[in-house]
N, CA, C and O atoms as CSV, one atom per row, in Angstrom:
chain,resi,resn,atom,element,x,y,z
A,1,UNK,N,N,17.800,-9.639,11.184
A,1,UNK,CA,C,16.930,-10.104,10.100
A,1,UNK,C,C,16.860,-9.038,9.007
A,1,UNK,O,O,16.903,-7.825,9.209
A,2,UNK,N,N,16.755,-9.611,7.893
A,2,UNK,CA,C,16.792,-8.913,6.727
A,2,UNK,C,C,15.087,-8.419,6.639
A,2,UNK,O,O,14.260,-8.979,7.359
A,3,UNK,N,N,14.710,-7.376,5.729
A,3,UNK,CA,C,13.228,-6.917,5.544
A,3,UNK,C,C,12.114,-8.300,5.193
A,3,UNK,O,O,11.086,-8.648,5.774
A,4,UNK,N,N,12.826,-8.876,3.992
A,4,UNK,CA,C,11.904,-9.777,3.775
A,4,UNK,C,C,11.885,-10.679,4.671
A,4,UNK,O,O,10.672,-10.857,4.784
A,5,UNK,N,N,12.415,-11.429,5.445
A,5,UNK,CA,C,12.701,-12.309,6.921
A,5,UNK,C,C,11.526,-11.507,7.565
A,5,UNK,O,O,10.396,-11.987,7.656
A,6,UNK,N,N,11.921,-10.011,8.093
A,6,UNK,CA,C,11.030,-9.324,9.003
A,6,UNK,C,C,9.389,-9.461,8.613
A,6,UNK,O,O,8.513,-9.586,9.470
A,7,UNK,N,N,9.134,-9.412,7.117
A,7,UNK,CA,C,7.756,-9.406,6.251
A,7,UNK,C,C,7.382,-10.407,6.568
A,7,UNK,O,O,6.233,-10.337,7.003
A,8,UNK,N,N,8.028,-11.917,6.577
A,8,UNK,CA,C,7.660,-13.408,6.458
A,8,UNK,C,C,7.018,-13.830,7.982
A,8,UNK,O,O,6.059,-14.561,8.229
A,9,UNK,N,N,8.034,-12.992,9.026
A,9,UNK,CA,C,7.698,-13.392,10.307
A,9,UNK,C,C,6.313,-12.429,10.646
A,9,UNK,O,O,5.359,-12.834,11.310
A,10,UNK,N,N,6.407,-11.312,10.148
A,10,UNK,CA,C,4.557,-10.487,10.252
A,10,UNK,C,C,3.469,-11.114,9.831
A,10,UNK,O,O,2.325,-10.951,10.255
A,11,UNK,N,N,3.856,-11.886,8.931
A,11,UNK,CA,C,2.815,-12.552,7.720
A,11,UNK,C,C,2.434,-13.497,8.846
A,11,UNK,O,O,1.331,-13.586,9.385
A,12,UNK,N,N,3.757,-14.325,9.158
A,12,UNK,CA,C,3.250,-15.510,10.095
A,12,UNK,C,C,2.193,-15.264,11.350
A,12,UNK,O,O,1.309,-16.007,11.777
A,13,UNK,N,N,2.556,-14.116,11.725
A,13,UNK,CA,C,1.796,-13.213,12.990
A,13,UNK,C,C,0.551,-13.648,12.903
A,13,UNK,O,O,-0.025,-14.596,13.435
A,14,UNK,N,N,0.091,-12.538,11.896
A,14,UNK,CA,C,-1.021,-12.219,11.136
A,14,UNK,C,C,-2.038,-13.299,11.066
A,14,UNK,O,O,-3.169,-13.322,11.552
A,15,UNK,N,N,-1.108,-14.613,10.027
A,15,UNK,CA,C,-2.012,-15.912,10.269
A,15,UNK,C,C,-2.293,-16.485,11.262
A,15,UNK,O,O,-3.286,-17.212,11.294
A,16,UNK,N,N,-1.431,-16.294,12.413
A,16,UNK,CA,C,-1.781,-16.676,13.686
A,16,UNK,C,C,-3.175,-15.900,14.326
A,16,UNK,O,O,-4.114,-16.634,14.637
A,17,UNK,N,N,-3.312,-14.406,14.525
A,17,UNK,CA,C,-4.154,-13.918,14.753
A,17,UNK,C,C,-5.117,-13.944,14.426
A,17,UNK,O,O,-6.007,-14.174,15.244
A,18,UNK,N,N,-5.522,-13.649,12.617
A,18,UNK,CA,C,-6.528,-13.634,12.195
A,18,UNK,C,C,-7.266,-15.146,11.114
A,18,UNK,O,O,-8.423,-15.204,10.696
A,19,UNK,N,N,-6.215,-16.147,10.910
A,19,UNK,CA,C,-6.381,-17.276,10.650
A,19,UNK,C,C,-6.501,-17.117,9.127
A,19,UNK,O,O,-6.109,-15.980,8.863
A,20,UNK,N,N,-6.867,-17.756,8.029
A,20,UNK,CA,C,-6.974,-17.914,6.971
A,20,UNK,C,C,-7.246,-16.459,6.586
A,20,UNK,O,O,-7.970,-15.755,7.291
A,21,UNK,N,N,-6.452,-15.836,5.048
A,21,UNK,CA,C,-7.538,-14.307,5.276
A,21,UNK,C,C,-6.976,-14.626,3.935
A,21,UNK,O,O,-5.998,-14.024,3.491
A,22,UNK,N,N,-7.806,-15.902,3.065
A,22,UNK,CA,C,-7.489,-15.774,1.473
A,22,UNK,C,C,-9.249,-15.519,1.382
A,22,UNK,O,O,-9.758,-15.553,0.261
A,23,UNK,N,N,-9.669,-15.400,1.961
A,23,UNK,CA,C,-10.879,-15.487,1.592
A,23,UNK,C,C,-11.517,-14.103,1.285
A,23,UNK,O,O,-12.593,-13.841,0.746
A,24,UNK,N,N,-10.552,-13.296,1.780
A,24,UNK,CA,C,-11.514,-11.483,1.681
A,24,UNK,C,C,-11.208,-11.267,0.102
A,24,UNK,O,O,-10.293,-11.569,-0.664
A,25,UNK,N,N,-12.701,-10.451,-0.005
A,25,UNK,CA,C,-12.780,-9.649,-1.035
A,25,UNK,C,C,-11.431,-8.873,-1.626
A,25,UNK,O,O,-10.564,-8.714,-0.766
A,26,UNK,N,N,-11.108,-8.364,-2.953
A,26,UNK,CA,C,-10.506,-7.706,-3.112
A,26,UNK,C,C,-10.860,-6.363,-2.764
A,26,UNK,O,O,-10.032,-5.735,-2.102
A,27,UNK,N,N,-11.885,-5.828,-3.069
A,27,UNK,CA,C,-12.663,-4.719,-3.033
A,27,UNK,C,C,-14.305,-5.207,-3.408
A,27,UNK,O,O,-14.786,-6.226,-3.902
A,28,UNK,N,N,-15.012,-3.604,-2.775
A,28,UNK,CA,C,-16.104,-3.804,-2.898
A,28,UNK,C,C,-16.689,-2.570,-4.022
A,28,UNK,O,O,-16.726,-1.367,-3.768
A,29,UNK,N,N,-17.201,-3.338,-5.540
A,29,UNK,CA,C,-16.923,-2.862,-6.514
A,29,UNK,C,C,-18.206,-1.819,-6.691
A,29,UNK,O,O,-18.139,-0.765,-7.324
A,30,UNK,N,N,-19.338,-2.296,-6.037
A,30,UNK,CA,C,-20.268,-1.249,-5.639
A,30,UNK,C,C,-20.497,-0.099,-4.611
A,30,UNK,O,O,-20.016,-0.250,-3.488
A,31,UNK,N,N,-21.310,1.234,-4.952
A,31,UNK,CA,C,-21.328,2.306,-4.149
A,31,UNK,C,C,-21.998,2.142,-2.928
A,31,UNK,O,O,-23.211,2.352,-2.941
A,32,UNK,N,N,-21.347,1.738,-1.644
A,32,UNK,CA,C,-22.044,1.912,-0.823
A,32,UNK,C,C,-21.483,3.002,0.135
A,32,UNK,O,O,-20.402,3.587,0.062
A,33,UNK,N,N,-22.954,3.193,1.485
A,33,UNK,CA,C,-22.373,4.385,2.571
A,33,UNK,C,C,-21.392,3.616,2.916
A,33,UNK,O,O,-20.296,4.176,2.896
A,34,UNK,N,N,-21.400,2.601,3.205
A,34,UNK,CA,C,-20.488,2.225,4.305
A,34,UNK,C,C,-19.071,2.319,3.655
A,34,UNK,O,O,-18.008,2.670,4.168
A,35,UNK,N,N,-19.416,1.810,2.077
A,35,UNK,CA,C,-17.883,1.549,1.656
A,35,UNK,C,C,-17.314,3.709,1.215
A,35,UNK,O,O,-16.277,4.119,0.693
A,36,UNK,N,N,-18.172,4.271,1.576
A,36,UNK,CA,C,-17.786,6.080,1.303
A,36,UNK,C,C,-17.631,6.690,2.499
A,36,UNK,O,O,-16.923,7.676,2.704
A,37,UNK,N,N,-18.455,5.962,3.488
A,37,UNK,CA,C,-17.618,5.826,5.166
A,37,UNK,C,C,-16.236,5.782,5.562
A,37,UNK,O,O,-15.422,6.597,5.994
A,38,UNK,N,N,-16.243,4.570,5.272
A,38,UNK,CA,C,-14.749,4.186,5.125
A,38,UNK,C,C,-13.891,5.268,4.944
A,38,UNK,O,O,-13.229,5.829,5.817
A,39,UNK,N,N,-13.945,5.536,3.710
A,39,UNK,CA,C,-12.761,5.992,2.679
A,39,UNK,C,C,-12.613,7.781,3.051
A,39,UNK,O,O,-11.839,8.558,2.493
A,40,UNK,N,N,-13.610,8.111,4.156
A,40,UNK,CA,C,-13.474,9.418,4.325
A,40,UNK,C,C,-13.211,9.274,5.682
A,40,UNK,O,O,-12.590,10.246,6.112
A,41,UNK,N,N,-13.510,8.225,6.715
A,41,UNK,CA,C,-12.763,8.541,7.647
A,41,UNK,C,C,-11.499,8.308,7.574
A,41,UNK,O,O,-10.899,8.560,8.619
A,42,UNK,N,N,-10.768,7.854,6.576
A,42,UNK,CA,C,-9.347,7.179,6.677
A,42,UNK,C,C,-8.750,8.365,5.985
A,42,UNK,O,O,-7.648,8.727,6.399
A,43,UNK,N,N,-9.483,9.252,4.664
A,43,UNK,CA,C,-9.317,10.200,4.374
A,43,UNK,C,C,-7.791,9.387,3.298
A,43,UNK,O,O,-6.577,9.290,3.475
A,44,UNK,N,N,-8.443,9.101,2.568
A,44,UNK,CA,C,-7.180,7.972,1.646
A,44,UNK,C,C,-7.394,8.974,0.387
A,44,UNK,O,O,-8.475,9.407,-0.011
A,45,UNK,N,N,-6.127,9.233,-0.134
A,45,UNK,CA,C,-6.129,10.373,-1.125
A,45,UNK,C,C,-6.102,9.601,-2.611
A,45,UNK,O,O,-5.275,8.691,-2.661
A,46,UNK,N,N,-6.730,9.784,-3.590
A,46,UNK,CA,C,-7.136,9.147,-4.843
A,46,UNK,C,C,-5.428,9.351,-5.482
A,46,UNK,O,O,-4.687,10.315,-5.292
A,47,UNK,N,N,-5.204,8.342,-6.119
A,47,UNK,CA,C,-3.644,8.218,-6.981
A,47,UNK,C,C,-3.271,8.976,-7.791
A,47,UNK,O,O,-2.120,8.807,-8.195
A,48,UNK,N,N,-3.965,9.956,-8.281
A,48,UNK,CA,C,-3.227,11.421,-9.031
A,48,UNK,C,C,-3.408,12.530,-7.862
A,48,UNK,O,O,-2.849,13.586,-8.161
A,49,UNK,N,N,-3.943,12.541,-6.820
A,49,UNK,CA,C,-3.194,13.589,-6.010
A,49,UNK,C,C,-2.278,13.069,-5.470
A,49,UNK,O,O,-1.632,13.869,-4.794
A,50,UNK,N,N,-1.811,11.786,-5.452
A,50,UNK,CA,C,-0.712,11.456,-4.483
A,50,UNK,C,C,0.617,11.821,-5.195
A,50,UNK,O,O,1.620,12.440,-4.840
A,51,UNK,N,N,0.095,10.965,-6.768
A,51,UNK,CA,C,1.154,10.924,-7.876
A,51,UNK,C,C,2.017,12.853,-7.677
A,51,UNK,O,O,3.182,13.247,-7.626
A,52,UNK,N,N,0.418,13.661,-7.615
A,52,UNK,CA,C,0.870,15.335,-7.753
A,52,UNK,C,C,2.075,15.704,-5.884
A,52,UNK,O,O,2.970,16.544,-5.790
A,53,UNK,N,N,1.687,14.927,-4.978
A,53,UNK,CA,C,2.604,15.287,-4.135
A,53,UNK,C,C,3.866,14.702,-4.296
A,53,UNK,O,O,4.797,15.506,-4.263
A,54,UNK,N,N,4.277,13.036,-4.529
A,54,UNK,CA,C,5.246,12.721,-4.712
A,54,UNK,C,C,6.269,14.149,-5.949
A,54,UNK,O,O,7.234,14.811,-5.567
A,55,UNK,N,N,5.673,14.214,-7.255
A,55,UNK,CA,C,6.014,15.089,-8.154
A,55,UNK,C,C,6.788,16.223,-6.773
A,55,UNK,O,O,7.903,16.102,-6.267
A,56,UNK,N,N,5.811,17.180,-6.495
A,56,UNK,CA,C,6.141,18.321,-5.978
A,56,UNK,C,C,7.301,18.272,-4.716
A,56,UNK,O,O,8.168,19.087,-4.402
A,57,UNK,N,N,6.916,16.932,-4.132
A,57,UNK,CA,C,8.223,17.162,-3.064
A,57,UNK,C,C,8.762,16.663,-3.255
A,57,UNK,O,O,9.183,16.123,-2.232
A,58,UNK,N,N,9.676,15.988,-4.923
A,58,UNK,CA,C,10.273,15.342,-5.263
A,58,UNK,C,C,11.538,16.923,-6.101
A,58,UNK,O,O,12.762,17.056,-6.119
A,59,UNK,N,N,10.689,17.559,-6.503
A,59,UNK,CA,C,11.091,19.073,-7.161
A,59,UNK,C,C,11.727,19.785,-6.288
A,59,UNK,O,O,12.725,20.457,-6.547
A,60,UNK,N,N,11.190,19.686,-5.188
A,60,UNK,CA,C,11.812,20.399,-3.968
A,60,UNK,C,C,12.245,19.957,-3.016
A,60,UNK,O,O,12.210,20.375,-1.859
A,61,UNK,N,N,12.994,18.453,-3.755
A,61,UNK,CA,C,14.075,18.264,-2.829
A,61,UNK,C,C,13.314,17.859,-1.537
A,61,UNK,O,O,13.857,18.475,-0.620
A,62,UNK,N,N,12.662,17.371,-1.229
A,62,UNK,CA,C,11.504,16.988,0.331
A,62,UNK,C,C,10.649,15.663,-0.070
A,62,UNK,O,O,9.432,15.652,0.115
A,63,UNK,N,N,11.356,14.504,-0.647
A,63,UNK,CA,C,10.098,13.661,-0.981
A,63,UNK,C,C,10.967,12.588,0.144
A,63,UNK,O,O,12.141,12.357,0.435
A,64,UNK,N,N,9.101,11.943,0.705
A,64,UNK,CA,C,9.621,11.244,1.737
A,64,UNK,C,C,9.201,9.940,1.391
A,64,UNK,O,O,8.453,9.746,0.433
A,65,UNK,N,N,9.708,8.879,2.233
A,65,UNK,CA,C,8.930,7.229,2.123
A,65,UNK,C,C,7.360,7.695,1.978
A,65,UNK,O,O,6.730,7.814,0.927
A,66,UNK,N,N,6.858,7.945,3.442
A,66,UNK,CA,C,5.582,8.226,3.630
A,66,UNK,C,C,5.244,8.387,2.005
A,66,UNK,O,O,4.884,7.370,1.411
A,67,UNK,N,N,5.360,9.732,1.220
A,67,UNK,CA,C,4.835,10.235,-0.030
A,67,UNK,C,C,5.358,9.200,-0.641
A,67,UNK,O,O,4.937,9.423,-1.776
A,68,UNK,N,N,5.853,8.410,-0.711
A,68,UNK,CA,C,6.082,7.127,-1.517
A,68,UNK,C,C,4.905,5.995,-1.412
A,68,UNK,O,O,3.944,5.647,-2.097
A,69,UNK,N,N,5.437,5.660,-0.327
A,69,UNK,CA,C,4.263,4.302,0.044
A,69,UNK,C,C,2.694,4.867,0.072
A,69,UNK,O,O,1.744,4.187,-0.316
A,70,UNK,N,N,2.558,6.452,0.683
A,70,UNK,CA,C,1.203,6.326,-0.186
A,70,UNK,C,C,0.783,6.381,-1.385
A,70,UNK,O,O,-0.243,5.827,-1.781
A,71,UNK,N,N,1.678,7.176,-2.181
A,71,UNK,CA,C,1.312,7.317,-3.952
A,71,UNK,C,C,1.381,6.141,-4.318
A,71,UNK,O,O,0.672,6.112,-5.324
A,72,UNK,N,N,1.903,4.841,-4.096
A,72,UNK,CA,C,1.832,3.887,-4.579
A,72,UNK,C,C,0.881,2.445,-4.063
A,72,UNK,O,O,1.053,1.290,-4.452
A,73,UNK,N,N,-0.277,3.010,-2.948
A,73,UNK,CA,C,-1.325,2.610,-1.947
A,73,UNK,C,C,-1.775,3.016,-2.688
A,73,UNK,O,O,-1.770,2.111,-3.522
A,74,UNK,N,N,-2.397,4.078,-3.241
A,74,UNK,CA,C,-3.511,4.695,-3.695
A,74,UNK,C,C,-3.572,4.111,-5.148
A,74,UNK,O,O,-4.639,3.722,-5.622
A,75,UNK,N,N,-2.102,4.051,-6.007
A,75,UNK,CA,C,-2.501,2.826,-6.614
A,75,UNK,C,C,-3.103,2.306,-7.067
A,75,UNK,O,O,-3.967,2.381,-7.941
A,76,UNK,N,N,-2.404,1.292,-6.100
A,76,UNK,CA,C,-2.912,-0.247,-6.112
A,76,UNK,C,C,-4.346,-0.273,-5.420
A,76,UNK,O,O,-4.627,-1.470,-5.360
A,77,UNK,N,N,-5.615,0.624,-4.749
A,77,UNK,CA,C,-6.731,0.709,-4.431
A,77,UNK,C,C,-7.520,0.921,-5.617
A,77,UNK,O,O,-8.658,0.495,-5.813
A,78,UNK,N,N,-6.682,1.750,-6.535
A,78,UNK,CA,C,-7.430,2.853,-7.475
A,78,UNK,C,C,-7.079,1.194,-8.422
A,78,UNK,O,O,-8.226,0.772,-8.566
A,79,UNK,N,N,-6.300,0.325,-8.964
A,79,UNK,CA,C,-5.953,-0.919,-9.635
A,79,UNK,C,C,-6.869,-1.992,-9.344
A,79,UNK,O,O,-7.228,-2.764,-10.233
A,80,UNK,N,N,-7.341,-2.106,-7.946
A,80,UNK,CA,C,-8.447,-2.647,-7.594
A,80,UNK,C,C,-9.741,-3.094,-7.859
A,80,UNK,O,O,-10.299,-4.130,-7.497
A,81,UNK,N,N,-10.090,-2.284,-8.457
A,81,UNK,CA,C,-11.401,-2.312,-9.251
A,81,UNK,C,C,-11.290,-2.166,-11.305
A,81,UNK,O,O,-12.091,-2.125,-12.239
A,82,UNK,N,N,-9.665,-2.132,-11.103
A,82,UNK,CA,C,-9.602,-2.367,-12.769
A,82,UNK,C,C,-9.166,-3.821,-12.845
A,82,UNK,O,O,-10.239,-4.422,-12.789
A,83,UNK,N,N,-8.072,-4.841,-12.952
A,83,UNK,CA,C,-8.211,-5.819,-13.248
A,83,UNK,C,C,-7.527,-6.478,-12.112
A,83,UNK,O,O,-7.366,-5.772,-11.116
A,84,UNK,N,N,-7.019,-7.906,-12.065
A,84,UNK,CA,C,-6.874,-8.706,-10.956
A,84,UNK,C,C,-5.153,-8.509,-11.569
A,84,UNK,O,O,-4.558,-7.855,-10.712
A,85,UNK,N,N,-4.402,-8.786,-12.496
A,85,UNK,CA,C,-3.160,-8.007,-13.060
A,85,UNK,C,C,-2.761,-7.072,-12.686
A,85,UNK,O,O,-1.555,-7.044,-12.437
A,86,UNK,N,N,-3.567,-5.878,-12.470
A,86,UNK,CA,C,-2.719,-4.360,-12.114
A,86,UNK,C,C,-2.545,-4.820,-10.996
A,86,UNK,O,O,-1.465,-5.062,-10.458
A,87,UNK,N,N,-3.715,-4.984,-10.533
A,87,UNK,CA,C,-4.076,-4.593,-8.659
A,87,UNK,C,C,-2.898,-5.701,-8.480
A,87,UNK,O,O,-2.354,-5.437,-7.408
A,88,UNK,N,N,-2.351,-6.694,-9.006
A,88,UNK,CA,C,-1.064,-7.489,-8.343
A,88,UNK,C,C,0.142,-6.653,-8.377
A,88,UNK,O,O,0.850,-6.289,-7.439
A,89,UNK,N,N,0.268,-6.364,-9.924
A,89,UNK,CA,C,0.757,-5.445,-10.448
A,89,UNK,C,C,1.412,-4.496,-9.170
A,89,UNK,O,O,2.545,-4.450,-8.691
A,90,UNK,N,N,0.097,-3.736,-8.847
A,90,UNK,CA,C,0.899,-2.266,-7.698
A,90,UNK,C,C,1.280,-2.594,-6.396
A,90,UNK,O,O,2.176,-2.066,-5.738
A,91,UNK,N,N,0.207,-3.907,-5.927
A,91,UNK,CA,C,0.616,-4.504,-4.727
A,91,UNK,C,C,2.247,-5.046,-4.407
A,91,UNK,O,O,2.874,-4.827,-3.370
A,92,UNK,N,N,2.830,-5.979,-5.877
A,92,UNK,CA,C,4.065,-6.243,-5.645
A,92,UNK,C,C,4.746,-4.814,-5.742
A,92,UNK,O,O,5.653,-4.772,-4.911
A,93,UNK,N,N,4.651,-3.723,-6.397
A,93,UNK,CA,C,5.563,-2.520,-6.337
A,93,UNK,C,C,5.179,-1.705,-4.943
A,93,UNK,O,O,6.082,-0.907,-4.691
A,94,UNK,N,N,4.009,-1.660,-3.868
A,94,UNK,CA,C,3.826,-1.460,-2.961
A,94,UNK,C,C,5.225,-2.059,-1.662
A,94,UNK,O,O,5.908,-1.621,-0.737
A,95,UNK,N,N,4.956,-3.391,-2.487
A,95,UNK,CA,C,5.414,-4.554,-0.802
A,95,UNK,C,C,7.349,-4.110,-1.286
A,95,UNK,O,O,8.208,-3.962,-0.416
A,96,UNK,N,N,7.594,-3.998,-2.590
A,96,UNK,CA,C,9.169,-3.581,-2.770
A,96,UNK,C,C,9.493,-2.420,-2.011
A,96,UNK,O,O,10.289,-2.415,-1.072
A,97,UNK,N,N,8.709,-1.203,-2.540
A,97,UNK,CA,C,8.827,0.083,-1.987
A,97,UNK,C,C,8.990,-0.155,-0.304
A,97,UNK,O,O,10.082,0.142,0.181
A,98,UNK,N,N,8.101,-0.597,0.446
A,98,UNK,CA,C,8.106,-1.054,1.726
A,98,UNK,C,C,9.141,-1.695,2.136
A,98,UNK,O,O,9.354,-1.524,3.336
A,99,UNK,N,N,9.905,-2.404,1.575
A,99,UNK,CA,C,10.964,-3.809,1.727
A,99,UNK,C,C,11.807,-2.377,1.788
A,99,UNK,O,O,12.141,-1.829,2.838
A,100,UNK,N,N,12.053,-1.937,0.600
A,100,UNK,CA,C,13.295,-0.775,0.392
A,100,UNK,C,C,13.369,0.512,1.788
A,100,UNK,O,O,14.318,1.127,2.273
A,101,UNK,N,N,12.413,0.512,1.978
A,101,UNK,CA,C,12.288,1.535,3.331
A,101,UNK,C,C,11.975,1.072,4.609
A,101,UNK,O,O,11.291,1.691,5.424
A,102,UNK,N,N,12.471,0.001,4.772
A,102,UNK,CA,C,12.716,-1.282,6.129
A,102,UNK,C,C,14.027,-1.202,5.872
A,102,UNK,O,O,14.565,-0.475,6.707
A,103,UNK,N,N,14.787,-1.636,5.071
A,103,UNK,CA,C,16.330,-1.805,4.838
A,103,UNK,C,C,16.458,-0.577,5.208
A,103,UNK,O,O,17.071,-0.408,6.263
A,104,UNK,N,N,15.965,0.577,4.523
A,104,UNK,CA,C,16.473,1.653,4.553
A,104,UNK,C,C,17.065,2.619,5.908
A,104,UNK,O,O,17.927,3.461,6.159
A,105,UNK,N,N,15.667,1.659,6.730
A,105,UNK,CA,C,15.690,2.604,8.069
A,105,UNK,C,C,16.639,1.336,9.087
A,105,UNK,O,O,17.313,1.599,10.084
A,106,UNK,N,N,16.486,0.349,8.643
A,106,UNK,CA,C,17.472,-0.651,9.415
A,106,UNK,C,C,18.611,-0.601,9.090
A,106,UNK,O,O,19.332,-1.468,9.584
A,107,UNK,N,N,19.211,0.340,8.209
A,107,UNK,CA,C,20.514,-0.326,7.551
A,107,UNK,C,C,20.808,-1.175,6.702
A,107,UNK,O,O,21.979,-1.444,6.969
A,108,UNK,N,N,20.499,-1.788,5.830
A,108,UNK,CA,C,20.478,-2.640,5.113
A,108,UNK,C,C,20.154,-4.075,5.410
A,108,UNK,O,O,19.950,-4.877,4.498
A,109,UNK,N,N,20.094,-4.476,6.956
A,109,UNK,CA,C,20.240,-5.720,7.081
A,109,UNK,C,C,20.218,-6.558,6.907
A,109,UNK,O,O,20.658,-7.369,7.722
């Protein structure tokens, strides 16, 4: 199976498990503990420090998927709370980046 095949059959998973999930929030646009809970136990790095690691281990020759797919997570989180456009916007350049580093590690398939 090719990446996107592999994506389509997760997706299908997913709906199986968790059933309809058009219904969640995009984000939650107010300050709460819970939502500053979150974001520090996951320890999710804001999109100009990510942007600054991709840069640096890109200079030195050391830039990895990982520093990819997160500089471009952080994003589309940080796009989230600006319009319903970006946040699609980074999500489709998220799910490519991802597609490209499935092939990548499969071989092209």
């Amino acid at each position: 199976m090719n990446a996107l095949e592999l994506v389509q059959k997760e997706r299908q998973r997913q709906i199986e498990l968790w059933g309809d999930t058009d219904n969640h929030p995009v984000s939650e646009f107010k300050f709460t503990g819970h939502r500053n809970m979150r974001n520090s136990l996951h320890k999710l790095p804001g999109a100009e420090f990510a942007q600054s690691i991709v840069e640096i281990n890109a200079k030195h020759g050391e830039l990895t998927w990982c520093d990819l797919i997160t500089e471009e997570f952080a994003e589309a989180m940080a796009a989230a709370s600006d319009s319903q456009e970006n946040f699609v916007e980074e999500l489709i350049q998220l799910a490519a980046l991802c597609v490209a580093c499935v092939d990548s590690l499969e071989g092209g398939q």
